[in-house]
N, C-alpha and C positions, 0 to 999 in steps of 0.2 A: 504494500500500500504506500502511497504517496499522496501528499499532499502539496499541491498544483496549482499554477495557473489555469483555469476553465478551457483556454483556449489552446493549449497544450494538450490537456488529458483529452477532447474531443479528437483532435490530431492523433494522434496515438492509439485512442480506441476503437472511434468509429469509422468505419472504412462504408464506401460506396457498394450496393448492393446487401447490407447488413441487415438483417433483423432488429428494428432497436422499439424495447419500449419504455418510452417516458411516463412514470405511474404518479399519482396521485390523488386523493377521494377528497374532492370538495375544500380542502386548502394543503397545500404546500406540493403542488403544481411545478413540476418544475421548468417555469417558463424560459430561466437564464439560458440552462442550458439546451433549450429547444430553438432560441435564437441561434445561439452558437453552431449550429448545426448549422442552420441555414447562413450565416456568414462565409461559411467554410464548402457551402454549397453543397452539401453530400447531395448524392443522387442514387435513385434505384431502390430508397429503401421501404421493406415491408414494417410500415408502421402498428405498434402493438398498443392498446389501451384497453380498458375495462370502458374507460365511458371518455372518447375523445371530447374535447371542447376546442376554446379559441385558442393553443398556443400547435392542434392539431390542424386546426383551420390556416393556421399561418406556413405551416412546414406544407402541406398541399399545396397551401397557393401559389405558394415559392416553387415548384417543382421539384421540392426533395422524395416525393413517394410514390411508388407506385403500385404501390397495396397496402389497403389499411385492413388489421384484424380487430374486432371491437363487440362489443355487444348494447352498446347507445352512445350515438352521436347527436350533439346539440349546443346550443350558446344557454348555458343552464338560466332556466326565470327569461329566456329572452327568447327563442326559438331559436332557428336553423343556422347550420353553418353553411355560409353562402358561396364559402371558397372549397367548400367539398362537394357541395354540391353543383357545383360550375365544372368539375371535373369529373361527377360519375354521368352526371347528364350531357356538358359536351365536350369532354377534355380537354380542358382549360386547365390549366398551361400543358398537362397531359393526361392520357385514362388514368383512373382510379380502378384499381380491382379490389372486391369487397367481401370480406366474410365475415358473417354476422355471425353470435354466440347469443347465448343468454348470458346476464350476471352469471349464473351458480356455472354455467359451463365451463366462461372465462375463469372462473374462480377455482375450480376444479382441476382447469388445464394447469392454473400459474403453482396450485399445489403439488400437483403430479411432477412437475418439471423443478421442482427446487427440491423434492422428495427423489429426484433422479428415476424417474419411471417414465414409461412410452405414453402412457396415459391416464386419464382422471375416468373417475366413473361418480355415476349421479339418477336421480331420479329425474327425468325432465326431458326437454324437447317433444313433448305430449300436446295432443289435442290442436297443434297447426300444421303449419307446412313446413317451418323454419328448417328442420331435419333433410328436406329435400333438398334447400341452399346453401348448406355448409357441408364443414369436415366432423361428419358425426358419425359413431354406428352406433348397436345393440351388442351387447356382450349378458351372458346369460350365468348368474351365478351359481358356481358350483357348490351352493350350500342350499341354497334353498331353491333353485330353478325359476327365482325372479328375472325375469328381461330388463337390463338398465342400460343408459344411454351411456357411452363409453367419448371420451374428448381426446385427441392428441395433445401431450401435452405440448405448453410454449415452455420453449427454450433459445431464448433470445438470445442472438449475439453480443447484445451489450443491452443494461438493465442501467436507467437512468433515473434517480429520484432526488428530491430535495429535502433536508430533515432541519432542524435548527440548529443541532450543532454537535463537531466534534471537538474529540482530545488532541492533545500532540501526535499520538501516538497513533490517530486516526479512527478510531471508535469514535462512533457515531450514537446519537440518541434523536429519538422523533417522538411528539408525546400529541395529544388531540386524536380527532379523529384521525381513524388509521384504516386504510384500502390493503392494497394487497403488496408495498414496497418490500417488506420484507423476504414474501415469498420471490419477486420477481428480483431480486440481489442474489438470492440463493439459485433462482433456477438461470439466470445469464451466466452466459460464457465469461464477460467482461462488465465490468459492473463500474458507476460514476454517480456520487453523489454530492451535490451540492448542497450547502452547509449557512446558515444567517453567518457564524461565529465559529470560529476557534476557540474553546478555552483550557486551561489546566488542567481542570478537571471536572469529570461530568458531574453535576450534583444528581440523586437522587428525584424523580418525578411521578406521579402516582400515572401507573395504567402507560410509562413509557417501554417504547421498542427500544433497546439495543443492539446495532449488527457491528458486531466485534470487526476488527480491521483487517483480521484474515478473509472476512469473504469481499473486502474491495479492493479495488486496483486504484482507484481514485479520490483525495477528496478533495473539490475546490470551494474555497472560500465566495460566496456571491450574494452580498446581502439584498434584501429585496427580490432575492431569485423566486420565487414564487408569484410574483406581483404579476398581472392584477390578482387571483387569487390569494388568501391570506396566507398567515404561519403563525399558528397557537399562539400565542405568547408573547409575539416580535409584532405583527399590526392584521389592521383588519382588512377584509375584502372589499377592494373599490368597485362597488355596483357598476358606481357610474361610468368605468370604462367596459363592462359589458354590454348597455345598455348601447353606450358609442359606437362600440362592434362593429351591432348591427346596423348600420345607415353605410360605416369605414368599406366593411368586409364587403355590398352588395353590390359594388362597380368593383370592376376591374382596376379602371386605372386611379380611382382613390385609394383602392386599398394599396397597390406596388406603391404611389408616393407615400402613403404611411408607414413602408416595409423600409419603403430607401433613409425616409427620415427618423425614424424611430429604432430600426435593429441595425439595416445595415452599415449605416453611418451612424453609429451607437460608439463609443470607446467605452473597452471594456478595460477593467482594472487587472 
């Protein structure tokens, strides 16, 4: 493990053509390094989320993807995302190719792949069609002769999340609501995580994650790296650039001058 300039550890880790997913449930998003991505241009890659938003919106519109894995997409409290959906419908800036999941599926797959097995198994994908547009089967248990739905698991190339903060030492801690980062550090190949803070030492937090420093390759310092989603503790969620999004993201060429003026012409520290 090391501890990095952001725009280094991206360089080193993520390569073009790469599986990457950037996780986060509802704050600590990690938008920094989703920018950084798109500075650096990557391209080709198959994007991974449990539930994309606006910093997935932005790597699409950029043309860094060209398959998103997911199981909901949207501008959360706002509606659509205009820049994904300008690429599954006319491929702008290029096709989108799409596999949809359920929550428990996705959830299922990121456990099976951090637990190092081919796949998750679950009760689900019942009573629609979704089972006919994805990567699902039926596996049938040899205990009781139940039929359940069987997920491949994801095992990303590189596992990217944001926490509040580590140690010298590179331990990491993330405390609030918590999605699925931990599993998705354990089930990557290469794993980055962006951090509010450095400190000494971790104090003690009720209901906090730990992922000790052996299962990452990377931590970069990036305060505000979550923004506009919040981070427990460090600040809150600015609405009001969700709400902005949506008017920025629904042209084309508003949103590239928002891209040119806001990330790519960003100096990062």
């Amino acid at each position: 493990m090391a501890i990095a300039p952001l725009s280094d550890a991206v360089s080193v880790l993520v390569r073009d053509g790469d599986t990457v997913a950037l996780e986060g449930f509802t704050h600590l998003i990690p938008h920094a390094a989703g920018h950084e991505l798109i500075r650096q241009e990557r391209r080709g890659l198959t994007l991974v989320r449990m539930t994309p938003d606006v910093v997935y919106d932005q790597l699409v519109g950029m043309g860094c993807a060209r398959k998103l894995v997911f199981s909901w997409a949207g501008n959360p409290g706002v509606g659509s995302l205009h820049r994904l959906r300008d690429a599954v419908e006319n491929g702008w800036p290029q096709p989108l190719e799409l596999e949809e999941h359920s929550h428990a599926g996705m959830a299922a797959a990121y456990a099976a792949g951090a637990a190092n097995l081919p796949f998750g198994v679950l009760r689900g994908y019942r009573g629609g069609n979704l089972r006919t547009h994805t990567r699902v089967a039926t596996v049938t248990c040899p205990f009781t002769g139940e039929e359940l739905a069987a997920v491949p698991a994801q095992r990303p190339d590189v596992g990217i999340v944001h926490a509040q903060r580590a140690d010298r030492s590179g331990n990491v801690q993330l405390w609030g609501i918590l999605g699925v980062q931990k599993e998705v550090v354990l089930a990557s190949s290469r794993s980055l995580v962006t951090v509010e803070e450095v400190v000494d030492e971790l104090e003690p937090m009720p209901g906090a994650v730990v992922l000790p420093s052996w299962t990452i390759d990377a931590v970069c310092v990036a305060p505000r790296g979550a923004h506009p989603s919040y981070a427990h503790g460090y600040y809150d969620r600015d609405n009001d650039f969700y709400v902005a999004w949506d008017a920025i993201s629904r042209d084309r060429n508003s949103f590239v001058a928002w891209m040119n003026e806001n990330v790519l012409s960003a100096v990062v520290a």
